[in-house]
Phi, psi and omega in degrees: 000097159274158194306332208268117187321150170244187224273295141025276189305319219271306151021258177315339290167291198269351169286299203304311151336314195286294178267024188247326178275327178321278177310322156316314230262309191297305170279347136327286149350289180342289196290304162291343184281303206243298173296001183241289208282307195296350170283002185268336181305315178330321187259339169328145164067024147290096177072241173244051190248132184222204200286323191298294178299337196284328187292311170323306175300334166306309194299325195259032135305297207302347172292298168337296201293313188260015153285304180314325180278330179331293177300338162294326164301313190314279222270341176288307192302304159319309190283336162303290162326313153307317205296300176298069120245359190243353075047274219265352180068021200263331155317310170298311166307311172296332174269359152296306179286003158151344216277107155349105151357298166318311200284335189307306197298315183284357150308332193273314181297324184315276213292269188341280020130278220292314191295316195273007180273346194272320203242015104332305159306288167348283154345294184307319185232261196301315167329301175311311173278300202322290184308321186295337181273347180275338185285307208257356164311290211285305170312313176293326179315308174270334159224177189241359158277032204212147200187102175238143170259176213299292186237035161217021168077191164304116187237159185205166160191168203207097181081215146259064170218145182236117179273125173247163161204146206258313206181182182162159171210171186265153182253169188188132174197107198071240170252013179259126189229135186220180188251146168230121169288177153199172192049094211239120168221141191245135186242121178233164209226111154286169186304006188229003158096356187287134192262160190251330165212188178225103161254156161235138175237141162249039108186205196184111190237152211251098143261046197075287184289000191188220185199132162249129201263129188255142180076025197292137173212109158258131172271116165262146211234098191236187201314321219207334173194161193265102145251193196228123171231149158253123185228131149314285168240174176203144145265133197231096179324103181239167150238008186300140195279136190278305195308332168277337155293312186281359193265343192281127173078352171060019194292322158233047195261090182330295216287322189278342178270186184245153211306313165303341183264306183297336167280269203327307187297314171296313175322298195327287170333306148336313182269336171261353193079048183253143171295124168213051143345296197290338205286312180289001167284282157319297164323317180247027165272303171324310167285343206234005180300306154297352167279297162002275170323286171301321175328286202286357171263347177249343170299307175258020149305334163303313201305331190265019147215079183217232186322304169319294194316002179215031150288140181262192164327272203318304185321296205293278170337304178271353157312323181272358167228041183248301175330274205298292209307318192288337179295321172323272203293005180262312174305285187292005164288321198276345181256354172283307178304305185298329183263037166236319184275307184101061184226155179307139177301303191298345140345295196258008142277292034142298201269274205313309188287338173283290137072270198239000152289304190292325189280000166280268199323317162298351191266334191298269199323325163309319167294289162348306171273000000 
């Protein structure tokens, strides 16, 4: 088989194509419409957050969303694109005149392959910043006491005391769940703007009436002379919103970072003896994303010259989306298991797309004979 594209590839390449950004474009659209803007009405009239800024925070969503939609446009869009060529008896012509199962398939992947190397990249740079800045909007917006930066974390404040935090993540132990910062510095003020102590905690968890702070070593700053004091714990009476710290900045949100941050965070963990189950979930999602993809588009390439060929739209369309939703809902059942049995992620990424590759390649044969 040689490589080097003919008239043939580029063809079969520019329908399938067509219709994996159409269908991309739509669910995505889909996706900013009902999980983005109308789930934003609710936070409408918080503070200074209104209709303008929530669309705002929607737009600088859309790299996220449509790194999430792809494989599902990718495989819909395909089983669409077949459809019509196989519709049309234009699948029969081309395998008259030479063109190979094989080659078909390697018409269909390359360019899905060029899309999914683009929103690799995507993943990496923009989705990220895009959401920590749609993230850190949305927070200043509901309050004017919330503020995060780029590299010094989290800033917040109350009264005249100013909370910085380095990081933090929510906790869960049963049905009880809570936000825990860690590496915690407290700025506090007297009434003349003067500052008055320093405190550090390395960490400080939200127990409903406050935050108990572990580890406190403080400086007080008095007229004339400095002193240092140290407490195992301290309680310190807030009112600072935990549920508006853990949505701000996006500091422990996995599913949102980029691959190099999600390895940092699991060494870390690793090294304190911290659960970092979720960090490796995400981490080794990201890797298996391009497999995925292609899994799932050469996977439904049987189809197109069986069932499509006398299929309408609908027919195609709903095979294709029996196809993503079960390739999902199947993956995440097997990842749901490695983080409760405690078995490698790459496993249950792993098992569905070999899976559905293989029962593809018996139907490819099966057709074949």
């Amino acid at each position: 088989m040689k490589m080097f594209p003919k008239i043939h590839d580029l063809y079969v390449a520019r329908v399938v194509l067509t219709a994996v950004l159409l269908t991309w474009a739509v669910l995505t659209g889909l996706d900013l419409l009902i999980s983005g803007l109308l789930a934003e009405i609710d936070d409408i009239g918080e503070g200074d957050y209104g209709f303008v800024a929530a669309l705002t925070y929607v737009i600088y969503t859309l790299p996220r969303r449509a790194y999430m939609m792809f494989p599902t446009g990718a495989v819909i869009g395909t089983l669409m694109g077949l459809g019509v060529l196989a519709a049309t008896s234009e699948l029969t012509a081309l395998r008259a005149v030479g063109l190979s199962r094989k080659r078909l398939s390697a018409s269909v992947a390359v360019p899905l392959l060029l899309i999914t190397v683009v929103m690799i990249l995507n993943a990496e740079t923009l989705a990220p910043w895009a959401q920590r800045s749609a993230d850190n909007m949305k927070a200043a917006a509901k309050s004017s006491d919330l503020i995060v930066a780029r590299y010094s974390g989290l800033w917040a404040r109350e009264g005249d005391t100013f909370l910085n935090a380095q990081g933090g993540q929510e906790r869960r132990d049963g049905d009880r769940q809570w936000l825990e910062l860690t590496d915690v510095r407290l700025f506090e003020f007297d009434g003349e703007g003067r500052l008055a102590s320093v405190a550090r905690a390395a960490s400080a968890a939200h127990d409903g009436d406050g935050w108990l702070l572990q580890g406190v070593r403080r400086v007080w700053f008095e007229e004339r002379s400095v002193s240092e004091t140290e407490v195992m714990e301290e309680h310190w009476t807030s009112q600072l919103d935990a549920a508006a710290l853990a949505t701000a900045g996006n500091l422990w949100r996995p599913r949102y970072q980029t691959t190099a941050d999600l390895r940092s965070g699991i060494d870390y963990r690793q090294r304190n003896g911290l659960d970092a189950s979720e960090y490796e979930e995400h981490y080794w999602g990201r890797w298996f994303y391009p497999f995925n993809v292609l899994a799932l588009c050469l996977a439904a390439i049987p189809f197109a010259f069986g069932s499509l060929r006398s299929g309408g739209q609908g027919r195609r369309l709903f095979i294709g989306v029996v196809f993503g939703l079960g390739f999902w809902l199947l993956q995440n059942q097997f990842v749901r298991l490695a983080g409760v049995y405690q078995f490698d992620f790459r496993i249950a990424y792993l098992i569905p797309p070999v899976l559905m590759l293989t029962i593809s390649f018996l139907l490819f044969r099966r057709r074949s004979g």
